[in-house]
PyMOL commands that place a pseudoatom at each C-alpha (Angstrom):
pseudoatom trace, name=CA, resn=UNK, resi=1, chain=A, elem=C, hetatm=0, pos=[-16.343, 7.533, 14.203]
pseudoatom trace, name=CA, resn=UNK, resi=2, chain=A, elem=C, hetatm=0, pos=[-14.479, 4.808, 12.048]
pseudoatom trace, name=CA, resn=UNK, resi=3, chain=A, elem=C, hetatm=0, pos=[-15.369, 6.539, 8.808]
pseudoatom trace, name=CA, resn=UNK, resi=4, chain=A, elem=C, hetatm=0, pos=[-13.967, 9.396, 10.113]
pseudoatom trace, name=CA, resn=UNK, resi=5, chain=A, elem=C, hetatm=0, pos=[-10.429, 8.344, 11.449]
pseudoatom trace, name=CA, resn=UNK, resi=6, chain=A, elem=C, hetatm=0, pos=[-10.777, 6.769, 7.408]
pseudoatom trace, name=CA, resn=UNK, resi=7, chain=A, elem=C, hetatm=0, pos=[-11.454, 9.656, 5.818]
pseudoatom trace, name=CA, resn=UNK, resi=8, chain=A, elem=C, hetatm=0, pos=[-8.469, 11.472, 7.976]
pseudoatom trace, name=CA, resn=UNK, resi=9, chain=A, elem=C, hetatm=0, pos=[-6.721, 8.504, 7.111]
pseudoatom trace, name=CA, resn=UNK, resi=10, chain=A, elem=C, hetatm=0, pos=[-7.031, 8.466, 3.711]
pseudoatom trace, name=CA, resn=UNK, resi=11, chain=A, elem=C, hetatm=0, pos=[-6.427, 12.661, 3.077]
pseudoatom trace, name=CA, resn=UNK, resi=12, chain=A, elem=C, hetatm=0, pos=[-3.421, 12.492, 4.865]
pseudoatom trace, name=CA, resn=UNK, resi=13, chain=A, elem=C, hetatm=0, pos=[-2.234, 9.774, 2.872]
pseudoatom trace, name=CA, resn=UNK, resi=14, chain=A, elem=C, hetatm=0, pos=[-3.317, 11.847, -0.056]
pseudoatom trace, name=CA, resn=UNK, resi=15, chain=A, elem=C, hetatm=0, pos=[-1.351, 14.726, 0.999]
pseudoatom trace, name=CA, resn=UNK, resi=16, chain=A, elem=C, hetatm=0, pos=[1.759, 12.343, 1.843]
pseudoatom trace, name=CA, resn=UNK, resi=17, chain=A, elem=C, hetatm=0, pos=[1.503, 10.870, -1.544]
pseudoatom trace, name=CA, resn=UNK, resi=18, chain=A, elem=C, hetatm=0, pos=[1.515, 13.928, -3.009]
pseudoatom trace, name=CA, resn=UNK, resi=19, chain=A, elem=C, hetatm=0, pos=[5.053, 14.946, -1.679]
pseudoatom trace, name=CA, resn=UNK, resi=20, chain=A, elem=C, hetatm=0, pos=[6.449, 11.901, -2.363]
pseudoatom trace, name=CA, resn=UNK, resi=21, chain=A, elem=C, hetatm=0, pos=[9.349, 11.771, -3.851]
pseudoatom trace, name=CA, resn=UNK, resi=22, chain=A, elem=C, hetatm=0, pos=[8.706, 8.230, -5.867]
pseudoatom trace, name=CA, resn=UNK, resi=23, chain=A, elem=C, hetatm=0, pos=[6.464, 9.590, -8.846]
pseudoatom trace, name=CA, resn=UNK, resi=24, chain=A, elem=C, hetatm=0, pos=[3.311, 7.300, -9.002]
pseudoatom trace, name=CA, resn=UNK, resi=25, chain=A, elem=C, hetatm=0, pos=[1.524, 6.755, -12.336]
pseudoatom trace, name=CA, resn=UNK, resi=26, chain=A, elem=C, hetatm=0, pos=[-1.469, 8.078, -12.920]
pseudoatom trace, name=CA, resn=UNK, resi=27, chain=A, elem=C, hetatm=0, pos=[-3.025, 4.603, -13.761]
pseudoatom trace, name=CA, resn=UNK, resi=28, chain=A, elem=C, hetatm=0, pos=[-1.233, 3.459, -10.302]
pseudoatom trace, name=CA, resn=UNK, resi=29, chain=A, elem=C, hetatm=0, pos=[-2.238, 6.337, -8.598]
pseudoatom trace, name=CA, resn=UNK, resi=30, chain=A, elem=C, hetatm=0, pos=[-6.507, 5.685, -9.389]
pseudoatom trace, name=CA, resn=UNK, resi=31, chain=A, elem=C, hetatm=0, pos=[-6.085, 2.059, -8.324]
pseudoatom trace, name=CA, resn=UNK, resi=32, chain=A, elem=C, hetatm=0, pos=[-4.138, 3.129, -4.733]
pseudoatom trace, name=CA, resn=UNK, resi=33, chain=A, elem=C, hetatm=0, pos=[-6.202, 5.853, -4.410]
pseudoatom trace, name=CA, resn=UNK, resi=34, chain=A, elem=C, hetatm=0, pos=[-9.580, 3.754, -5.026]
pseudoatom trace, name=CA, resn=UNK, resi=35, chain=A, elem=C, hetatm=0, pos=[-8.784, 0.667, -3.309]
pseudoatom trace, name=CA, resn=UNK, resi=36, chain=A, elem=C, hetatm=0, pos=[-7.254, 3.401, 0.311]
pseudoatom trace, name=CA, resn=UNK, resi=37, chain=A, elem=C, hetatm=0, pos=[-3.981, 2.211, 0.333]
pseudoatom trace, name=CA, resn=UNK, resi=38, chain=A, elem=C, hetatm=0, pos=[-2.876, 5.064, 0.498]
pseudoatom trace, name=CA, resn=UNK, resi=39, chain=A, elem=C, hetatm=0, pos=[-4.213, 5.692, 3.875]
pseudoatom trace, name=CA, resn=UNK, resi=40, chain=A, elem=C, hetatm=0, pos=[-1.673, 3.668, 5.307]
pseudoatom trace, name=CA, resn=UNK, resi=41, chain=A, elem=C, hetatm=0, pos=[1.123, 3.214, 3.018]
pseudoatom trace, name=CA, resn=UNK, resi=42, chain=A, elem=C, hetatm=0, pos=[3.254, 5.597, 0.571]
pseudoatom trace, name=CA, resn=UNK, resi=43, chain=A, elem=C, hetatm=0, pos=[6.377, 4.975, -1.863]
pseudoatom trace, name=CA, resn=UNK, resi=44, chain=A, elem=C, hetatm=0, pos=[8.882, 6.198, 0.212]
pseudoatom trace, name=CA, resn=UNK, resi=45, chain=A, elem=C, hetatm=0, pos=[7.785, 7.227, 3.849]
pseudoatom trace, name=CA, resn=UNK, resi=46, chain=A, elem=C, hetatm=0, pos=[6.196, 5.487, 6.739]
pseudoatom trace, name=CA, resn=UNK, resi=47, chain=A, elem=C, hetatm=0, pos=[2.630, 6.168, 7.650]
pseudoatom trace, name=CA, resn=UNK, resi=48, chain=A, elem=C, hetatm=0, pos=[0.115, 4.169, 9.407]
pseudoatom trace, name=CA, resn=UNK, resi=49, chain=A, elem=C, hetatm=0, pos=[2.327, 0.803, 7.735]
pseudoatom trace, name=CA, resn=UNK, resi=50, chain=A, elem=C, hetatm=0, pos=[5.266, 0.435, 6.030]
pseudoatom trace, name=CA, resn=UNK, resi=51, chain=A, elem=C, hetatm=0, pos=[6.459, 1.950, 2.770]
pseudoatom trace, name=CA, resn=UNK, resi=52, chain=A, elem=C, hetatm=0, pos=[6.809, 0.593, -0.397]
pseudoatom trace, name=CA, resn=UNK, resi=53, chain=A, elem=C, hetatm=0, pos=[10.236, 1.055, -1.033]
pseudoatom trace, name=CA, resn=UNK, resi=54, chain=A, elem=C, hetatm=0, pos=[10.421, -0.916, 2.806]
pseudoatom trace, name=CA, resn=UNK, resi=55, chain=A, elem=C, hetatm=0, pos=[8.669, -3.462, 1.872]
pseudoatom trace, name=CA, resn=UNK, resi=56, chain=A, elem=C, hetatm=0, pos=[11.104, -4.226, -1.383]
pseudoatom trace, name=CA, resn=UNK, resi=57, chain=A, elem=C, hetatm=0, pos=[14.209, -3.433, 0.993]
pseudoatom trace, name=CA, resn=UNK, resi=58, chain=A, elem=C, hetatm=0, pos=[12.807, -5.998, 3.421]
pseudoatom trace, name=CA, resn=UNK, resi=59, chain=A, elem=C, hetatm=0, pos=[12.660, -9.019, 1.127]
pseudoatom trace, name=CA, resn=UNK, resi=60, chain=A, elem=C, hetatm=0, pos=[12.335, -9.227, -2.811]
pseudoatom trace, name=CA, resn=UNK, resi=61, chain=A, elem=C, hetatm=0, pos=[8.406, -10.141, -2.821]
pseudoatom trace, name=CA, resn=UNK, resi=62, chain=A, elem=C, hetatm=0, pos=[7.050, -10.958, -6.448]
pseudoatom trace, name=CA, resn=UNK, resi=63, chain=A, elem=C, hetatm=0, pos=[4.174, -9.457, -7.399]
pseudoatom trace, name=CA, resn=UNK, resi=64, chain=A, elem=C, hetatm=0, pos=[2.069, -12.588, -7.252]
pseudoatom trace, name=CA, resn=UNK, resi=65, chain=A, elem=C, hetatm=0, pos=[3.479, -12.745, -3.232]
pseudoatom trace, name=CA, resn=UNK, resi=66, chain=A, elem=C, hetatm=0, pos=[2.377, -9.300, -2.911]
pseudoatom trace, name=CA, resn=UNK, resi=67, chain=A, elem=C, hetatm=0, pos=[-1.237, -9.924, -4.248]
pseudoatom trace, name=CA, resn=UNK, resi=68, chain=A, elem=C, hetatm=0, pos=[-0.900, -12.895, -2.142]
pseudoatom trace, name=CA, resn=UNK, resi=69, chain=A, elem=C, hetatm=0, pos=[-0.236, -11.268, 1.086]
pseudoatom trace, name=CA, resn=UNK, resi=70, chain=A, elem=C, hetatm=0, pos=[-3.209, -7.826, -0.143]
pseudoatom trace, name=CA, resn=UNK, resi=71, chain=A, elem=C, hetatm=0, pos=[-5.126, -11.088, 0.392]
pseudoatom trace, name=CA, resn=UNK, resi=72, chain=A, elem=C, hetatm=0, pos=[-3.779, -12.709, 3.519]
pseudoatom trace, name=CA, resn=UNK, resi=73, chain=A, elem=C, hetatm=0, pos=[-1.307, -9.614, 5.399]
pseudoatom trace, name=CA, resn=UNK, resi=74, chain=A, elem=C, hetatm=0, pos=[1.015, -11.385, 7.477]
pseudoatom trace, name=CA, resn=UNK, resi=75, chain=A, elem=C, hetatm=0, pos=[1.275, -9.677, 10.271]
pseudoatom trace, name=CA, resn=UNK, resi=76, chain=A, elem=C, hetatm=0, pos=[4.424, -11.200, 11.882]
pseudoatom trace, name=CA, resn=UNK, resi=77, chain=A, elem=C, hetatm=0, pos=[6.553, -9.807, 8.572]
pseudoatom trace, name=CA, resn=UNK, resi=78, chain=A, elem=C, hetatm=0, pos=[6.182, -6.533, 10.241]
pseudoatom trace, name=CA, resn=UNK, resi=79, chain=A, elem=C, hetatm=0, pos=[6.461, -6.282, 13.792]
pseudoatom trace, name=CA, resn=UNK, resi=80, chain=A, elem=C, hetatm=0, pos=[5.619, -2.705, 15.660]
pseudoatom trace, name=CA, resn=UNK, resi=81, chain=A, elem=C, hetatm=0, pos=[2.784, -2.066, 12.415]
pseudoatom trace, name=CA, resn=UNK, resi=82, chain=A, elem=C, hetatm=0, pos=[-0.737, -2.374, 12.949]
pseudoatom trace, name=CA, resn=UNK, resi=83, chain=A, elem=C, hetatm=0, pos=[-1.741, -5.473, 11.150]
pseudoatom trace, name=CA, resn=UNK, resi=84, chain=A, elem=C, hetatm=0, pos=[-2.967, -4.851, 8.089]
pseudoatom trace, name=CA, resn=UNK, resi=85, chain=A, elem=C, hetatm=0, pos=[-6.555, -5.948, 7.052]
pseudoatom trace, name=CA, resn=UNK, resi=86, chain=A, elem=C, hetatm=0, pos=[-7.031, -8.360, 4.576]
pseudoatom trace, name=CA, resn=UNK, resi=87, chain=A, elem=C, hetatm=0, pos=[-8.294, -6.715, 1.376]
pseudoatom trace, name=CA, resn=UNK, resi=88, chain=A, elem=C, hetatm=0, pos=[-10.569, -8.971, 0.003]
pseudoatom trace, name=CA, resn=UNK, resi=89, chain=A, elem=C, hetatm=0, pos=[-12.695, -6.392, -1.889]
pseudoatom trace, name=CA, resn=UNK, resi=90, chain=A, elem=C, hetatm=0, pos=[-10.062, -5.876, -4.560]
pseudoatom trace, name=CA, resn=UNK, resi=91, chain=A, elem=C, hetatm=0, pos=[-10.286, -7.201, -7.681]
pseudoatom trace, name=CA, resn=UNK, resi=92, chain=A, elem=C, hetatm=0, pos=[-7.201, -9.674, -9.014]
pseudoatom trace, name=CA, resn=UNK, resi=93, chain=A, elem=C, hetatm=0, pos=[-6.363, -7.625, -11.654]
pseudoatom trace, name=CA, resn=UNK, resi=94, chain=A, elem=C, hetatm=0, pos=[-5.992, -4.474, -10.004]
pseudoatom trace, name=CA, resn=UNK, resi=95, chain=A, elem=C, hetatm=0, pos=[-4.174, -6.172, -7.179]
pseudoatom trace, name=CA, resn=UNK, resi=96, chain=A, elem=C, hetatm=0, pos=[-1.930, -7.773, -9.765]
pseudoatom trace, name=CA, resn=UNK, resi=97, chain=A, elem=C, hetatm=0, pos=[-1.281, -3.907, -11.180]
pseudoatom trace, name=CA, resn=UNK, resi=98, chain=A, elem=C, hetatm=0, pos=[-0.312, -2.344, -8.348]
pseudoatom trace, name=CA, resn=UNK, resi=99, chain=A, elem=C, hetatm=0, pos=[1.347, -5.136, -7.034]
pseudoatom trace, name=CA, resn=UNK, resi=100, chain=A, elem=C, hetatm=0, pos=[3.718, -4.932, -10.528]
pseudoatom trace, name=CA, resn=UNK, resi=101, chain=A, elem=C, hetatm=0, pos=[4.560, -1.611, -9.838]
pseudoatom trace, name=CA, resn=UNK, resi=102, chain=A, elem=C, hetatm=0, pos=[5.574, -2.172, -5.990]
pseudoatom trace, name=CA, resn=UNK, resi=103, chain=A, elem=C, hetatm=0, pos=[7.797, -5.170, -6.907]
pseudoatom trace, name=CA, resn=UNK, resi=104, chain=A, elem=C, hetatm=0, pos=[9.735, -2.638, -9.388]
pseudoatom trace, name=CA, resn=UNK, resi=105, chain=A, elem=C, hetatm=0, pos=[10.811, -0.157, -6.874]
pseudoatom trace, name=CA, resn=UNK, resi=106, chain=A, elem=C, hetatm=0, pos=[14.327, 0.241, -5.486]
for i in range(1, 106): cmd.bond("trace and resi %d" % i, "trace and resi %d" % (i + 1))
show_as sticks, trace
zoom trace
């Protein structure tokens, strides 16, 4: 059943993604896509948690505080979201990438 509501998840975030309006690089795009963050988040509209242009409206994170909280979500930065899970299973650099690429939105 969980693998399911993922898989939804992650092919609606697809399909968001897709008519975003923020174009996402196609190195960008591999890593979100590969490491399903775009199950729950896209560059300009709400899903499951915040957007990314949200996020930068919200407070001027770094990208090292944004690989920082990949690692460790803080929950109370975002009440009436789901928490996010801790990602744990991606690797530094790519967290670092993607993480770049947030942090220069507007």
């Amino acid at each position: 059943m969980k693998k399911s509501l993922l898989s939804i998840a992650l092919v609606l975030g697809l399909m968001t993604a897709a008519k975003a309006q923020t174009k996402i690089p196609p190195d960008i795009q591999k890593l979100l896509t590969k490491n399903t963050c775009l199950a729950c988040h896209n560059p300009d509209t709400k899903l499951v948690g915040p957007a990314y242009k949200e996020v930068m409206k919200q407070k001027k994170y770094t990208p090292k505080q944004i690989v920082e909280l990949i690692y460790k979500p803080k929950p109370s930065n975002w009440p009436g979201y789901p928490p996010m899970a801790a990602m744990s299973q991606v690797p530094k650099d790519e967290a670092l990438k993607m993480a770049t690429w947030i942090a220069g939105l507007k």
